[in-house]
PyMOL CGO cylinders between C-alpha atoms (Angstrom):
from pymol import cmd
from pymol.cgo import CYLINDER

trace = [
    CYLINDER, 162.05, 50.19, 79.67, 159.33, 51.89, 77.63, 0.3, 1, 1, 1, 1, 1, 1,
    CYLINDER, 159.33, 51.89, 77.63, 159.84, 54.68, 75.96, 0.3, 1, 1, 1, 1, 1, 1,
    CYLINDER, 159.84, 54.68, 75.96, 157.22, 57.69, 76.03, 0.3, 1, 1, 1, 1, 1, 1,
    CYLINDER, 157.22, 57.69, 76.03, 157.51, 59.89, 73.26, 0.3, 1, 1, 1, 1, 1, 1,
    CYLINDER, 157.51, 59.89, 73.26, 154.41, 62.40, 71.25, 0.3, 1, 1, 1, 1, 1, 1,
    CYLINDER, 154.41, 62.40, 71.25, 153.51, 62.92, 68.05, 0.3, 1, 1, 1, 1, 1, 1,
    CYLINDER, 153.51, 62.92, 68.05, 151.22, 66.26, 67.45, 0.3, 1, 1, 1, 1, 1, 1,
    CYLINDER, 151.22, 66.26, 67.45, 149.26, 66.57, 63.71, 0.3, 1, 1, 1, 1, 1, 1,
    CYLINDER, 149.26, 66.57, 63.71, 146.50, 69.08, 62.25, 0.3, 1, 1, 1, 1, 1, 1,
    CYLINDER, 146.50, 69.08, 62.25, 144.37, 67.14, 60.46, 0.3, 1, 1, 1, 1, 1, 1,
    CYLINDER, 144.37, 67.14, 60.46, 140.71, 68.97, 59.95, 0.3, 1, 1, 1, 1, 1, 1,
    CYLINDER, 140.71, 68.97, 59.95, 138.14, 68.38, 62.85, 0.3, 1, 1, 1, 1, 1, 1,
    CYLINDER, 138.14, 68.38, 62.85, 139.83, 66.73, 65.80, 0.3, 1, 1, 1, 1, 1, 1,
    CYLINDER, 139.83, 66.73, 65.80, 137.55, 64.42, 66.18, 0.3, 1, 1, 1, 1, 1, 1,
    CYLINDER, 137.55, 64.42, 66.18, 138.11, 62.75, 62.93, 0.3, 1, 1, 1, 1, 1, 1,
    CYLINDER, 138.11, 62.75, 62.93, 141.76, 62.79, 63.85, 0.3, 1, 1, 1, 1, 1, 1,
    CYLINDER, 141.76, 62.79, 63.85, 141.57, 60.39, 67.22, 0.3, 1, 1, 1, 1, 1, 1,
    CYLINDER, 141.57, 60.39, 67.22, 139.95, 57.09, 66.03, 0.3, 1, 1, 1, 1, 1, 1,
    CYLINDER, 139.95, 57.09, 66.03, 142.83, 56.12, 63.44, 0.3, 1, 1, 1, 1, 1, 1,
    CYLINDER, 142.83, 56.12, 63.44, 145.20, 56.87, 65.90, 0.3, 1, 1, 1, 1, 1, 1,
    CYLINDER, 145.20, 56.87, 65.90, 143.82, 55.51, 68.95, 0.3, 1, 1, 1, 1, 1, 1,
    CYLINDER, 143.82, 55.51, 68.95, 143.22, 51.24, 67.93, 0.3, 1, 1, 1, 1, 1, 1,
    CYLINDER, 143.22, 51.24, 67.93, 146.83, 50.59, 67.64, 0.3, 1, 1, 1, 1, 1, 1,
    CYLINDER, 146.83, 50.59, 67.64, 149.43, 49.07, 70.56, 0.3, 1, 1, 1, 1, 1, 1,
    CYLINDER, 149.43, 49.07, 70.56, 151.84, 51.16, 71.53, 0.3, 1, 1, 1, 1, 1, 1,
    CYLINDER, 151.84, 51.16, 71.53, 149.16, 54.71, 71.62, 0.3, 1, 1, 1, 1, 1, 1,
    CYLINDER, 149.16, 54.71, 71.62, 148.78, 55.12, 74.69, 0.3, 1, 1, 1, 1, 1, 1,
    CYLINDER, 148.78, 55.12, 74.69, 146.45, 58.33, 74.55, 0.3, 1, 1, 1, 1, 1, 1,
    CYLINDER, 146.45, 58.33, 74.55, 145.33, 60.47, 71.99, 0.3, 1, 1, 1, 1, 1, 1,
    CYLINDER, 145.33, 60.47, 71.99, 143.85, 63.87, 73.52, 0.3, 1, 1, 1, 1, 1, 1,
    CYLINDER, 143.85, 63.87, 73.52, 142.01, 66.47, 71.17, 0.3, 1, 1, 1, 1, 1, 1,
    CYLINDER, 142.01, 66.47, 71.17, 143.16, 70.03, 71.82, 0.3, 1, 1, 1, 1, 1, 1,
    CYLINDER, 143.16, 70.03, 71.82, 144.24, 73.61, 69.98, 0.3, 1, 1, 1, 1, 1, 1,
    CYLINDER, 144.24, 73.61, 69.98, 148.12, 73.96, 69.13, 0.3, 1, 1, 1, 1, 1, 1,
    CYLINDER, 148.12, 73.96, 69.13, 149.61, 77.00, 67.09, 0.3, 1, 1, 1, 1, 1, 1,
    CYLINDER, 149.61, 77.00, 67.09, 147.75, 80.35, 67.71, 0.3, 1, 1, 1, 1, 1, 1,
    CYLINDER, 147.75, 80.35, 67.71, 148.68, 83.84, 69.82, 0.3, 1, 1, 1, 1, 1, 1,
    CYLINDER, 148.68, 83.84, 69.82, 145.78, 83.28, 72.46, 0.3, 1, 1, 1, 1, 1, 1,
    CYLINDER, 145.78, 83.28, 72.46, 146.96, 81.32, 75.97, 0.3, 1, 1, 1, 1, 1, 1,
    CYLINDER, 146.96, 81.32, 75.97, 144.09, 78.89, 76.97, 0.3, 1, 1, 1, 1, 1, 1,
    CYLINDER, 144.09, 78.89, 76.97, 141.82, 79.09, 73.94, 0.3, 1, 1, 1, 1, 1, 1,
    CYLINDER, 141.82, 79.09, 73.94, 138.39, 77.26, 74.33, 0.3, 1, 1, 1, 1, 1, 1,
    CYLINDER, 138.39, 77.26, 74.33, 136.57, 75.61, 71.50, 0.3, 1, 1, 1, 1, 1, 1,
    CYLINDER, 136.57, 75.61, 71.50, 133.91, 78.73, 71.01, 0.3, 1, 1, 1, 1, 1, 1,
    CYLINDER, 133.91, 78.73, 71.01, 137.32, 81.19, 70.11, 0.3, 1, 1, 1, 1, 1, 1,
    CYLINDER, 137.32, 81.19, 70.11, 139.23, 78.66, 68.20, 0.3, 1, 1, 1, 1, 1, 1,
    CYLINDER, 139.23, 78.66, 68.20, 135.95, 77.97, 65.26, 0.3, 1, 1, 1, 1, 1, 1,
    CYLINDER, 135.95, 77.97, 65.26, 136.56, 81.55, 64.75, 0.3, 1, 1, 1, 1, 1, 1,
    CYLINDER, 136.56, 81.55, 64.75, 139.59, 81.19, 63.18, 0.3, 1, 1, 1, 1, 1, 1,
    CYLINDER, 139.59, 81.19, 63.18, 140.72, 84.15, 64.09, 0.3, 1, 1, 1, 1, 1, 1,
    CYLINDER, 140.72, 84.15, 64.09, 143.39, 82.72, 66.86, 0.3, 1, 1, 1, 1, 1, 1,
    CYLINDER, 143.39, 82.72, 66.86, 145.90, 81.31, 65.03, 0.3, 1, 1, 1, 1, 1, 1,
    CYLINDER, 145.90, 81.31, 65.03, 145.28, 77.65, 66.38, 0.3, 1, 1, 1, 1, 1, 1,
    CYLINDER, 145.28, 77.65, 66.38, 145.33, 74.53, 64.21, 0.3, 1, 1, 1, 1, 1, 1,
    CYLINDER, 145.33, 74.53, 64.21, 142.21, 71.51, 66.03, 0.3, 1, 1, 1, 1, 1, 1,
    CYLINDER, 142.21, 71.51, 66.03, 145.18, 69.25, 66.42, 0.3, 1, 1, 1, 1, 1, 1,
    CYLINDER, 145.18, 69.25, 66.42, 145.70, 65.62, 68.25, 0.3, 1, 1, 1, 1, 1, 1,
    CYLINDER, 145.70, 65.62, 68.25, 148.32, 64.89, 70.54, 0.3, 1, 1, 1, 1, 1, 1,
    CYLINDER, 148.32, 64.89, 70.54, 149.39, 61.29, 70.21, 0.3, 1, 1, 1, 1, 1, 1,
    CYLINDER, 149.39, 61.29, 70.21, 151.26, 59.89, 73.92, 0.3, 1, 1, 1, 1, 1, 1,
    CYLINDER, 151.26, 59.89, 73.92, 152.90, 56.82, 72.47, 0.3, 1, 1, 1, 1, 1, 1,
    CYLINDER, 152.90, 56.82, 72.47, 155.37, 54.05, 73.50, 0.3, 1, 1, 1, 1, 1, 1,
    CYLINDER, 155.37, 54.05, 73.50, 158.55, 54.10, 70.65, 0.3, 1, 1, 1, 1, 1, 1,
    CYLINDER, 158.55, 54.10, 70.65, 159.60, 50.59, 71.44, 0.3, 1, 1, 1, 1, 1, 1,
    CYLINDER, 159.60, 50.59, 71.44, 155.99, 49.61, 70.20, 0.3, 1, 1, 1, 1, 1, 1,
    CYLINDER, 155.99, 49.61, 70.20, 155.36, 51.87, 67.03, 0.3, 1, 1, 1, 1, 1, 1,
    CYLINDER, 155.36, 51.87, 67.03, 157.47, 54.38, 65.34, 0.3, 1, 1, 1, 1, 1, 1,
    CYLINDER, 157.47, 54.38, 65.34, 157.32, 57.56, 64.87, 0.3, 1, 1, 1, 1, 1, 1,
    CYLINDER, 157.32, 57.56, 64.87, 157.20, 56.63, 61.04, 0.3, 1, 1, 1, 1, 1, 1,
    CYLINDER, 157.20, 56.63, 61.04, 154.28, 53.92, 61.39, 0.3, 1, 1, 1, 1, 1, 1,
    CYLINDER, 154.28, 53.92, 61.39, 152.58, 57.12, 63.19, 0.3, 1, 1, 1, 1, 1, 1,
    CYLINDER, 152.58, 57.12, 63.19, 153.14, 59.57, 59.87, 0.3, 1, 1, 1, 1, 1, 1,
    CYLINDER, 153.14, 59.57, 59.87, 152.24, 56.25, 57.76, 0.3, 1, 1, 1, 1, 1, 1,
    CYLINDER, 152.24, 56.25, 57.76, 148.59, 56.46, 59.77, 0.3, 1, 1, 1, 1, 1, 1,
    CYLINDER, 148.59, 56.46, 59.77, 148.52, 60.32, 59.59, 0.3, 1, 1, 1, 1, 1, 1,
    CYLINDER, 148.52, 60.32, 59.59, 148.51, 61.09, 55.81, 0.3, 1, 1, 1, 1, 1, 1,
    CYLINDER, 148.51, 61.09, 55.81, 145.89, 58.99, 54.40, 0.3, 1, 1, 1, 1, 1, 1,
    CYLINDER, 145.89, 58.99, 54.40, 143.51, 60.45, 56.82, 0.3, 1, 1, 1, 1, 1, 1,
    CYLINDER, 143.51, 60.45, 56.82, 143.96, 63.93, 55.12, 0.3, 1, 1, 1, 1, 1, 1,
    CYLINDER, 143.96, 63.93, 55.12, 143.80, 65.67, 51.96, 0.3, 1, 1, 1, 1, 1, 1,
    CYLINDER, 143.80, 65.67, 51.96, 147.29, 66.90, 52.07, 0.3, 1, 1, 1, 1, 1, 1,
    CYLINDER, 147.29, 66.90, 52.07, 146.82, 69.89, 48.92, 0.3, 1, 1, 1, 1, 1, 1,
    CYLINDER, 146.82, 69.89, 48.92, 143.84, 72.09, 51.10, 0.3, 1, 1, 1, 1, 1, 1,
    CYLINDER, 143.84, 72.09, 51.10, 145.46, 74.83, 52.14, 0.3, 1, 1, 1, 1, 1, 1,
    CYLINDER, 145.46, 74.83, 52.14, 142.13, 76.08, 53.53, 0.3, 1, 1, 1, 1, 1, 1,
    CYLINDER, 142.13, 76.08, 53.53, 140.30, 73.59, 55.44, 0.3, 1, 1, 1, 1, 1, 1,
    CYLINDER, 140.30, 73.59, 55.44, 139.80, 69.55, 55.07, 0.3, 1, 1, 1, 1, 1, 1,
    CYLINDER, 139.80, 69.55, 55.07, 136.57, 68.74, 53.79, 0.3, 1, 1, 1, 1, 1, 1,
    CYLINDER, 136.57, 68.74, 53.79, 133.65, 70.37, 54.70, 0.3, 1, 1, 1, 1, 1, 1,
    CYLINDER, 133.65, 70.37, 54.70, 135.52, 71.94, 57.84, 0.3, 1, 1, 1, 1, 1, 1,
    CYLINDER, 135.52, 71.94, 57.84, 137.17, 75.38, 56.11, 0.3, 1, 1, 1, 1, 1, 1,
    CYLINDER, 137.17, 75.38, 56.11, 138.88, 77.93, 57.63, 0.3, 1, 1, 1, 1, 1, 1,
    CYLINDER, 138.88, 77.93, 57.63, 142.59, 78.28, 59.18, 0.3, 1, 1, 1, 1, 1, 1,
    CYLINDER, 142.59, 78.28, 59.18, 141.69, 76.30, 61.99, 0.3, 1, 1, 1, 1, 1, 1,
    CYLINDER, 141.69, 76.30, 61.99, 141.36, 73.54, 59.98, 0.3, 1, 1, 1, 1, 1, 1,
    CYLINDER, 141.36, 73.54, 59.98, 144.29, 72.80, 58.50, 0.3, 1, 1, 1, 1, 1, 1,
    CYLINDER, 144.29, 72.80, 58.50, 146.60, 70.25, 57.94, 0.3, 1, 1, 1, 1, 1, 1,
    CYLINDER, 146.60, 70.25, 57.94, 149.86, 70.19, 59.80, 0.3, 1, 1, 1, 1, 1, 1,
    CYLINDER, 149.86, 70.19, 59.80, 152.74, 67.97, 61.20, 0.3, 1, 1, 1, 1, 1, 1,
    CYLINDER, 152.74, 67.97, 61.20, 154.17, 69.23, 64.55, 0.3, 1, 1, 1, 1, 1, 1,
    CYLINDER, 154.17, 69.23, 64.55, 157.79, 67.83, 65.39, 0.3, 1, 1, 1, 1, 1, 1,
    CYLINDER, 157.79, 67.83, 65.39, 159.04, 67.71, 68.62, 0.3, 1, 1, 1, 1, 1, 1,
    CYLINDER, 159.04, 67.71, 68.62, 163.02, 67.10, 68.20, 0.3, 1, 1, 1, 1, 1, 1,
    CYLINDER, 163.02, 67.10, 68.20, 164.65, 67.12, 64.65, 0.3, 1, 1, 1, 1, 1, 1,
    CYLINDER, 164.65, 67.12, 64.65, 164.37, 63.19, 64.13, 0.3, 1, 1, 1, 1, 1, 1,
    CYLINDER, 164.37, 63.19, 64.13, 160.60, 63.84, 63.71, 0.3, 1, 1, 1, 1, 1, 1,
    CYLINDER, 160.60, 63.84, 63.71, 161.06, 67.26, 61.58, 0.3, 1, 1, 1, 1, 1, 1,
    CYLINDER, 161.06, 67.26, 61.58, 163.66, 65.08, 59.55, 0.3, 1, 1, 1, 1, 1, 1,
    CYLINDER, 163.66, 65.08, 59.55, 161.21, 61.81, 59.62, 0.3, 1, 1, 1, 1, 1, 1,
    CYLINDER, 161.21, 61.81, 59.62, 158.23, 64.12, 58.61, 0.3, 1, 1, 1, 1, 1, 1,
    CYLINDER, 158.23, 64.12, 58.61, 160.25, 66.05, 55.74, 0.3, 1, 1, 1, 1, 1, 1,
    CYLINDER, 160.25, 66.05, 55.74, 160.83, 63.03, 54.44, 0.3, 1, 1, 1, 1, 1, 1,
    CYLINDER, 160.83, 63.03, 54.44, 157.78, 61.47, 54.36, 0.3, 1, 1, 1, 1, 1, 1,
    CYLINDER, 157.78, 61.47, 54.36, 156.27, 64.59, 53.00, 0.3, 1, 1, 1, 1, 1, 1,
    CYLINDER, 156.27, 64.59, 53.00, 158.29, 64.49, 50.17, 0.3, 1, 1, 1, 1, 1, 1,
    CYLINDER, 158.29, 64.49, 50.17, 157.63, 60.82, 49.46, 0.3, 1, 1, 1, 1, 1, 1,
    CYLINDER, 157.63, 60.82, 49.46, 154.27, 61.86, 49.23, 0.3, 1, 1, 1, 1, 1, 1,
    CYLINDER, 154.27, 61.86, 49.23, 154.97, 64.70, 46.65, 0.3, 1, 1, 1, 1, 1, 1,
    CYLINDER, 154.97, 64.70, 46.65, 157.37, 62.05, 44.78, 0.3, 1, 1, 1, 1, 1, 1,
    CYLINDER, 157.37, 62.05, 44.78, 154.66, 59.46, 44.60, 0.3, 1, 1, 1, 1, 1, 1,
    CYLINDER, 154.66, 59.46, 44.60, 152.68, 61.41, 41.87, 0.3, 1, 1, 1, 1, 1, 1,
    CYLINDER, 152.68, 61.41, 41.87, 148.97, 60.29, 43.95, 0.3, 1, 1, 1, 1, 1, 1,
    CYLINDER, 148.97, 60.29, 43.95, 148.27, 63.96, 43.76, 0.3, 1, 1, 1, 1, 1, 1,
    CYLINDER, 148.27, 63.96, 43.76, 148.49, 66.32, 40.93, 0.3, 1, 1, 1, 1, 1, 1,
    CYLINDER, 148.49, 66.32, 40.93, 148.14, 69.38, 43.34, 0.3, 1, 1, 1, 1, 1, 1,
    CYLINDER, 148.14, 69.38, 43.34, 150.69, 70.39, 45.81, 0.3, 1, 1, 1, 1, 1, 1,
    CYLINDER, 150.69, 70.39, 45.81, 151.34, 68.73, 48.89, 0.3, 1, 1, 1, 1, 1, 1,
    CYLINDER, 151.34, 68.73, 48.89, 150.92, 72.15, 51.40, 0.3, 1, 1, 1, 1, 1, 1,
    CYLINDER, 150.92, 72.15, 51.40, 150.25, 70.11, 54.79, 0.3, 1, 1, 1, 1, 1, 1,
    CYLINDER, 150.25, 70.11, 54.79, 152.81, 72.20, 56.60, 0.3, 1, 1, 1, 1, 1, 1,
    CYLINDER, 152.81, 72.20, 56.60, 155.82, 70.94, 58.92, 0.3, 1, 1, 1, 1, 1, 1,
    CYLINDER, 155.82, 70.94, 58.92, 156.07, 73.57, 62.35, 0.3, 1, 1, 1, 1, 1, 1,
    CYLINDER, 156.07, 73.57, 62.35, 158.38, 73.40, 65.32, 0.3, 1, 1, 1, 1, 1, 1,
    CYLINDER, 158.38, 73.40, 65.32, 156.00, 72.18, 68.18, 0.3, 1, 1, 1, 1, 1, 1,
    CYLINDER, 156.00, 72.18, 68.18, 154.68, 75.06, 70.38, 0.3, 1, 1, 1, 1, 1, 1,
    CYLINDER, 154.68, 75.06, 70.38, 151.98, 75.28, 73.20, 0.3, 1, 1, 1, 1, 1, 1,
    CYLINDER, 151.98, 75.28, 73.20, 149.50, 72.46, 73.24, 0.3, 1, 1, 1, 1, 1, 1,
    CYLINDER, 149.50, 72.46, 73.24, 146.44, 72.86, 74.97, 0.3, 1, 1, 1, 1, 1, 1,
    CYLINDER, 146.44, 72.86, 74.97, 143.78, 70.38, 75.72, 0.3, 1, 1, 1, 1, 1, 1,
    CYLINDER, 143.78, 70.38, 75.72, 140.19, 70.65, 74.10, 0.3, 1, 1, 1, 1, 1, 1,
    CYLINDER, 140.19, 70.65, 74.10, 137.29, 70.68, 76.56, 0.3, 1, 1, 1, 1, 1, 1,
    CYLINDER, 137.29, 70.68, 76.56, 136.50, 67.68, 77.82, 0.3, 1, 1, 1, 1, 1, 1,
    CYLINDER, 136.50, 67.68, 77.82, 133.08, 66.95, 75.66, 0.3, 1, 1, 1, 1, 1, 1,
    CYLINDER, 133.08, 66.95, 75.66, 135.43, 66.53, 72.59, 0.3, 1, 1, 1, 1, 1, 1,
    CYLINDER, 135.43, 66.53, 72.59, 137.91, 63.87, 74.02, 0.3, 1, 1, 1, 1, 1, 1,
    CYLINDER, 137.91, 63.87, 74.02, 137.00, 60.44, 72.68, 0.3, 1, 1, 1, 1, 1, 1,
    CYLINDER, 137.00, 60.44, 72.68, 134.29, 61.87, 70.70, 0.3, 1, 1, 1, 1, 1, 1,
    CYLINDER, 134.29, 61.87, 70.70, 134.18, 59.01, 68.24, 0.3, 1, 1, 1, 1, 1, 1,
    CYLINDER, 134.18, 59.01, 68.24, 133.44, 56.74, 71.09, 0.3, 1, 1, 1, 1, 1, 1,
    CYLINDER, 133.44, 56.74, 71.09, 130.74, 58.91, 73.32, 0.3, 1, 1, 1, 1, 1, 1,
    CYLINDER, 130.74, 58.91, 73.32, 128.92, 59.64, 70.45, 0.3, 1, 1, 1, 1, 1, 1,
    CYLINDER, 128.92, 59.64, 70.45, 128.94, 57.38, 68.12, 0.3, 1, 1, 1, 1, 1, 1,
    CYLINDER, 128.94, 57.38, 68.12, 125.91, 58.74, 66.22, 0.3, 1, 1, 1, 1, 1, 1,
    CYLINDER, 125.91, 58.74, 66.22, 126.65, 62.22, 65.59, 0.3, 1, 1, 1, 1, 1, 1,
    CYLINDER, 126.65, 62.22, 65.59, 130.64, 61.16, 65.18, 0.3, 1, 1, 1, 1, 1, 1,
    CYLINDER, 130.64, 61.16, 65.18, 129.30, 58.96, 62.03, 0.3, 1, 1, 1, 1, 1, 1,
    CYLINDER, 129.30, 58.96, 62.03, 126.89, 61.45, 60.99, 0.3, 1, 1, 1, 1, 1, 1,
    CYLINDER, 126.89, 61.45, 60.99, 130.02, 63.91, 60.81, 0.3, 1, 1, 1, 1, 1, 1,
    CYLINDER, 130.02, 63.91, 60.81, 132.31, 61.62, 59.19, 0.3, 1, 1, 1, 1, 1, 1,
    CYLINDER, 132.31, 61.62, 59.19, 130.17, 60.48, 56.30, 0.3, 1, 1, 1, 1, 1, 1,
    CYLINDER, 130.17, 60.48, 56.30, 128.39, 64.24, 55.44, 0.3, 1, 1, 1, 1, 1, 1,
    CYLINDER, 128.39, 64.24, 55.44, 131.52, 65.75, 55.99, 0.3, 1, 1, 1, 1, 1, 1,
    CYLINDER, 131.52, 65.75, 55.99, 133.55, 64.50, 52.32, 0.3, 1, 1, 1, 1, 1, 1,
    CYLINDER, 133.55, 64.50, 52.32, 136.43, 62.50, 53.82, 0.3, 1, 1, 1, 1, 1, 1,
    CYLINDER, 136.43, 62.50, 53.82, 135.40, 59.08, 53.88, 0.3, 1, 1, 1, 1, 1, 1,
    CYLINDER, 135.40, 59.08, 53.88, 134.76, 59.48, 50.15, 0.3, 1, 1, 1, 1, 1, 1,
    CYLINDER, 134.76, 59.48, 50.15, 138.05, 61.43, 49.73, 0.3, 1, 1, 1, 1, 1, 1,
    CYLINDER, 138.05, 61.43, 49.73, 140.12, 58.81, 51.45, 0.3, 1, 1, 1, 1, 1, 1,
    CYLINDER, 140.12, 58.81, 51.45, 138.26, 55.81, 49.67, 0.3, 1, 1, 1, 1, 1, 1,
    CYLINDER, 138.26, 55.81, 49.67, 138.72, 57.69, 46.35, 0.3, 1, 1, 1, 1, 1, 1,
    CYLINDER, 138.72, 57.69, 46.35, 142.59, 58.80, 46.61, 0.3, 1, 1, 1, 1, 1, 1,
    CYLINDER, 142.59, 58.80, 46.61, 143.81, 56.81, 49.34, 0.3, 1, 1, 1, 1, 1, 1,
    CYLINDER, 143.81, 56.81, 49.34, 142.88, 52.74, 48.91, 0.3, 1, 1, 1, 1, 1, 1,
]
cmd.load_cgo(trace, "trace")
């Protein structure tokens, strides 16, 4: 018998944050939403703000007997820039940053730990800050975000390439 577990991660614009997720077997959704802030039911135009305390996040549905919870982390920090504390990339503002949400204390003691592997590992010379928070309220982005990467293609490439992180991750992560 399967077993249905989720993983929740800030990582810049959602829709940067589905794609790497969403190609491997055992994901069985990844949905785009707003985790993190004071204001119940936020839509997209209140989040941008920045001023409600909500992190663009992706929750990850996956099956545990298929990938780990650790193969999910090992996906989740080379698609970041783990030392902006204000943004990632061309996206700034609170909203935008990078963050690990655990949902039991395996995955905060799974995500501590891989956190500080990164910070052992010397790859960066500046601070890991990506931050590690007790899961809270998640709540699902409006529909024209989910699967952005695959409804428009165009524009999701267009993003990706003017927006710094393909060149980040080619330059610091590969």
């Amino acid at each position: 018998m399967s077993k249905i577990e989720k993983a929740t991660f800030a990582g810049g614009c959602f829709w940067c944050m589905v794609k790497p997720f969403d190609q491997w077997d055992g994901v069985i959704s990844v949905i785009s939403g707003y985790i993190g802030g004071h204001l119940e039911n936020p839509t997209y135009e209140q989040v941008k703000t920045g001023k409600t305390g909500h992190y663009e996040a992706v929750e990850i549905t996956y099956d545990s007997d298929q990938i780990s919870f650790e193969q999910i982390l090992s996906l989740y920090w080379p698609q970041i820039d783990p030392t902006d504390p204000d943004g990632q990339f061309h996206d700034r503002g609170a909203q935008y940053r990078t963050a690990i949400f655990y949902h039991n204390e395996e995955q905060k003691q799974l995500a501590l730990k891989s956190k500080q592997a990164l910070e052992a590992s010397g790859r960066f010379s500046q601070p890991i800050v990506t931050e590690i928070i007790e899961y809270s309220k998640f709540y699902p982005a409006e529909d024209y975000h989910q699967d952005f990467y695959q409804k428009n293609k165009d524009e999701y490439e267009k993003d990706r390439q003017l927006s710094g992180r393909d060149l980040f991750i080619e330059q610091n992560w590969n």
